[in-house]
N, C-alpha and C positions, 0 to 999 in steps of 0.2 A: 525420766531425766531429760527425756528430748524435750518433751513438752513444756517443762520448768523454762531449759534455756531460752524457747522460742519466747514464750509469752513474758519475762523477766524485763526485755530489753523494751518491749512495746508499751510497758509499765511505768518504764522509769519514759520513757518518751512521752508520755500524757501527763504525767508527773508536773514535766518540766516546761512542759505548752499551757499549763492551768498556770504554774508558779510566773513565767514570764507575763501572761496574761495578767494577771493580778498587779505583777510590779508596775504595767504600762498603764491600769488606768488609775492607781494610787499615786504615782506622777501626772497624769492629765490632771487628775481632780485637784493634786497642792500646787501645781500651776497656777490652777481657773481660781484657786483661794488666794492665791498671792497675788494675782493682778486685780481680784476686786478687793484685796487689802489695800491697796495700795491704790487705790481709786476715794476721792476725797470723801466722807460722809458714809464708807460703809459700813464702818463701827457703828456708828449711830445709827443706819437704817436697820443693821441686824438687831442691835439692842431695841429699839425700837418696833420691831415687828415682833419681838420677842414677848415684851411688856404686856404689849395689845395683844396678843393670843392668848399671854395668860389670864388679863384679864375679861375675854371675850369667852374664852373656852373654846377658842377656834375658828370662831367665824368670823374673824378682822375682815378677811376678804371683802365680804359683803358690806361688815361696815363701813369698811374705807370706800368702795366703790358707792354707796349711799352717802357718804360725809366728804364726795372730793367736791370741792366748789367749781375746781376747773372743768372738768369733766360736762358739768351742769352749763358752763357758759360756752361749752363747746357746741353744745348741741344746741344753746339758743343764737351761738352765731353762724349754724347750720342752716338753719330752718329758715323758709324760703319765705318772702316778707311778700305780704300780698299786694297787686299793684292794683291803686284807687281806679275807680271806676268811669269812664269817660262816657258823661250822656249827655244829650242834649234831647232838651223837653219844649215843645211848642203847643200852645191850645187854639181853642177859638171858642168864643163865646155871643151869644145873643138876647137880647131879653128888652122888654116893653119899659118907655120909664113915664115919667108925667111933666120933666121937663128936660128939652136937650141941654140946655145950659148950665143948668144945675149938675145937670149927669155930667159934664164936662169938667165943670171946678171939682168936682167930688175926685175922679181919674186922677186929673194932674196933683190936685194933692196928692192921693195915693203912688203916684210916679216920684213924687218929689221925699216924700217919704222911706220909700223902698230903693232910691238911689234910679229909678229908673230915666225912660226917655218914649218920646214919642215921633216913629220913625216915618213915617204915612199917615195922614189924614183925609179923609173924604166925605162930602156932605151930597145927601139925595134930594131933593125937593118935590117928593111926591104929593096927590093931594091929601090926602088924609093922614098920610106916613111919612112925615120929614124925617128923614134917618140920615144919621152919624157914623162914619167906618174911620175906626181910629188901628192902627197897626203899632204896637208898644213893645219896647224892651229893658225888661228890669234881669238882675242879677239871678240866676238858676237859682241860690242860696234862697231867695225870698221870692221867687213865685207866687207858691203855693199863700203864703202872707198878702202880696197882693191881688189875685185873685180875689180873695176871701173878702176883701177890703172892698173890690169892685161891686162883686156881688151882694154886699151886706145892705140889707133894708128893700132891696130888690124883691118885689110882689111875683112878677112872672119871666121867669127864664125861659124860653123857649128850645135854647138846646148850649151845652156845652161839651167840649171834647180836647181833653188833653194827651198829647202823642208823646211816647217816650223812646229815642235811639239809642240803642249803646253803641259808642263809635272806638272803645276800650283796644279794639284787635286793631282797626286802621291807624291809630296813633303808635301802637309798638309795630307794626308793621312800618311807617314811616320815616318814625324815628329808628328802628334799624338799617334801613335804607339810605338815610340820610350819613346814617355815623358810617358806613361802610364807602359811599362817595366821598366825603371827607377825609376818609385814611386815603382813599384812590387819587385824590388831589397832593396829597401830603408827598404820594410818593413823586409823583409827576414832577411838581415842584423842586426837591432832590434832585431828580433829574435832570430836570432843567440846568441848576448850578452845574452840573457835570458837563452840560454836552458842548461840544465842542465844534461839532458839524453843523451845518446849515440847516440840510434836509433833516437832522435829527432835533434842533431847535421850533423848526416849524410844525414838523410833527406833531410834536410834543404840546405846543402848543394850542394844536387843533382840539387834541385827545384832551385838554383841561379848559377848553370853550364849551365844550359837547357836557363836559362833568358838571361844569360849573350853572350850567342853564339847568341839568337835571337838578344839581342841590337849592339854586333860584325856586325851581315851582314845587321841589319837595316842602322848602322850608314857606312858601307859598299857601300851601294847601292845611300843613300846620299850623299856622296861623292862623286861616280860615277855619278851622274846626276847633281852635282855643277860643275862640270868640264864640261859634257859636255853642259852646258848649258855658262858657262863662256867663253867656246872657241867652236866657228864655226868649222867644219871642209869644207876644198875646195877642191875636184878630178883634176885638170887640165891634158889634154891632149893634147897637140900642135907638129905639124906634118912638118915638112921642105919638100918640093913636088918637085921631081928632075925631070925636064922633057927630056925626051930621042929625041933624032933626028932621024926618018927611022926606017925599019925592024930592022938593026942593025945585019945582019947575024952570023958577027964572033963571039958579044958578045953572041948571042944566043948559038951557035955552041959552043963555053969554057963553058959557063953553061952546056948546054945538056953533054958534054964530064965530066967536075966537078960532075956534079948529078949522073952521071953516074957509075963513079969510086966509090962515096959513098954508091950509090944502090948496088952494085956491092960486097965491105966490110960488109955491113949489111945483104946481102946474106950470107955471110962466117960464120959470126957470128951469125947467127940463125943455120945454118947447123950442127955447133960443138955444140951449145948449146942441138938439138935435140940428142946426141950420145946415151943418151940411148931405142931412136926409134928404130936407125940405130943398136943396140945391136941387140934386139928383133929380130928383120925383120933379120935377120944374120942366127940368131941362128932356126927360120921357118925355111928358104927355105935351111938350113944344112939338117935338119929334116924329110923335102919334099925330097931332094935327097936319103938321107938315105933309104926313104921307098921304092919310085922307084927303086934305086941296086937293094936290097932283093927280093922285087919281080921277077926281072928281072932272078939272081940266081936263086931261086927257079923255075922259068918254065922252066931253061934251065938244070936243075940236073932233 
């Protein structure tokens, strides 16, 4: 009987800890139902997820996560957009032709055609190799086009070499630097309006002299690498090849004689140009003599 009374009362105590337990979350749960009752569309979402299980057999989940469109346009406006490539291409090319002039109209057409220009020109006058250095610049887009064009019918190349920079990191480099002095202006400026002090006007001042020279040669040096990155530059050199017949004695002989008279002038003119060696040297061996008389007098007195 003792035993009965003890364990009776610790009975109905778990009894009543299960039954309160039960009532607390059967109110949580008609809560959380009455607030998403009452929340617009959720008759329709239940009915609706209902439909599609039944007729999925349970795996809406996946369907609907395969069939949300949004989901799909999240992740394409996630995805990180590659950023174009910043080069800049320069060659140089050389090659034998059978006429300089011809070789010339042919170029400028092809410049004129490919939107290009010609930015240096130079003419050799060797004897047997009158050669042409023309320095050109056409659009990066249509290099490779005029090249092609330069060299086309061309018998002997001697050498060509096309160089390619990628200048991609210093332009985001740049232009980060740049957008970051420009916020640093911005605030300055703000500043400015507000100050009220002299010494803080001046200041201020300085510190957006300093920024503004920086964003100057930032945006300086960008420009200089949009340019050359927009237009290729091309070296060309082509050479018209005179071929000679025999020793050729006389021709030699009027050279040797022509070189001659000119070595001969540039003798002249280094000579006069030395006068005040020939001063010097004058005025010594006056000096030398001078000393030699005197002596001479003097042993003979």
């Amino acid at each position: 009987m003792i035993r009965k009374l003890k364990t009776k009362p610790m009975r109905t105590i778990n009894k009543t800890l299960i039954t309160a337990t039960a009532i607390l979350m059967i109110a949580c749960g008609g809560e959380r139902m009455e607030k998403n009752a009452e929340a617009p569309g959720y008759n329709n979402y239940i009915s609706t997820n209902d439909d599609v299980s039944k007729a999925t057999g349970g795996d809406e989940g996946k369907d609907l996560e395969a069939s949300n469109p949004t989901q799909e346009n999240d992740k394409t406006a996630t995805a990180p957009v590659p950023m174009e490539k910043k080069l800049i291409k320069n060659g140089e090319v050389g090659f034998q032709v059978s006429s300089l002039s011809a070789t010339k109209q042919k170029i400028e057409a092809a410049l004129k055609a490919n939107g290009g220009y010609i930015s240096k020109e130079n003419s050799y006058d060797y004897s047997n190799n009158p050669t042409d250095e023309l320095i050109v610049r056409v659009p990066a887009k249509d290099f490779d086009k005029f090249l092609a064009d330069v060299l086309n019918g061309v018998e002997k190349v001697d050498y060509k070499r096309v160089d390619i920079e990628d200048v991609t990191e210093q332009f985001v480099d740049i232009e980060a630097r740049l957008k970051t002095k420009r916020q640093l202006e911005a605030k300055y400026s703000e500043l400015l309006t507000k100050a009220t002090n002299m010494d803080d006007i001046l200041k201020i001042n300085k510190e957006m002299e300093i920024i503004r020279e920086d964003i100057e040669s930032a945006e300086g040096r960008l420009k200089y690498l949009s340019n050359q990155v927009g237009y290729s530059t091309l070296k060309i050199n082509y050479y018209e090849h005179k071929a000679t017949s025999g020793f050729n004695f006389g021709g030699k002989l009027g050279n040797a004689l022509k070189d001659g008279s000119t070595g001969f002038l540039w003798f002249l003119i280094i000579m006069v140009q030395l006068w005040p060696l020939w001063l010097m040297a004058g005025l010594i061996w006056w000096f030398i003599i001078f000393l030699i008389r005197r002596n001479r007098k003097k042993k003979h007195s």
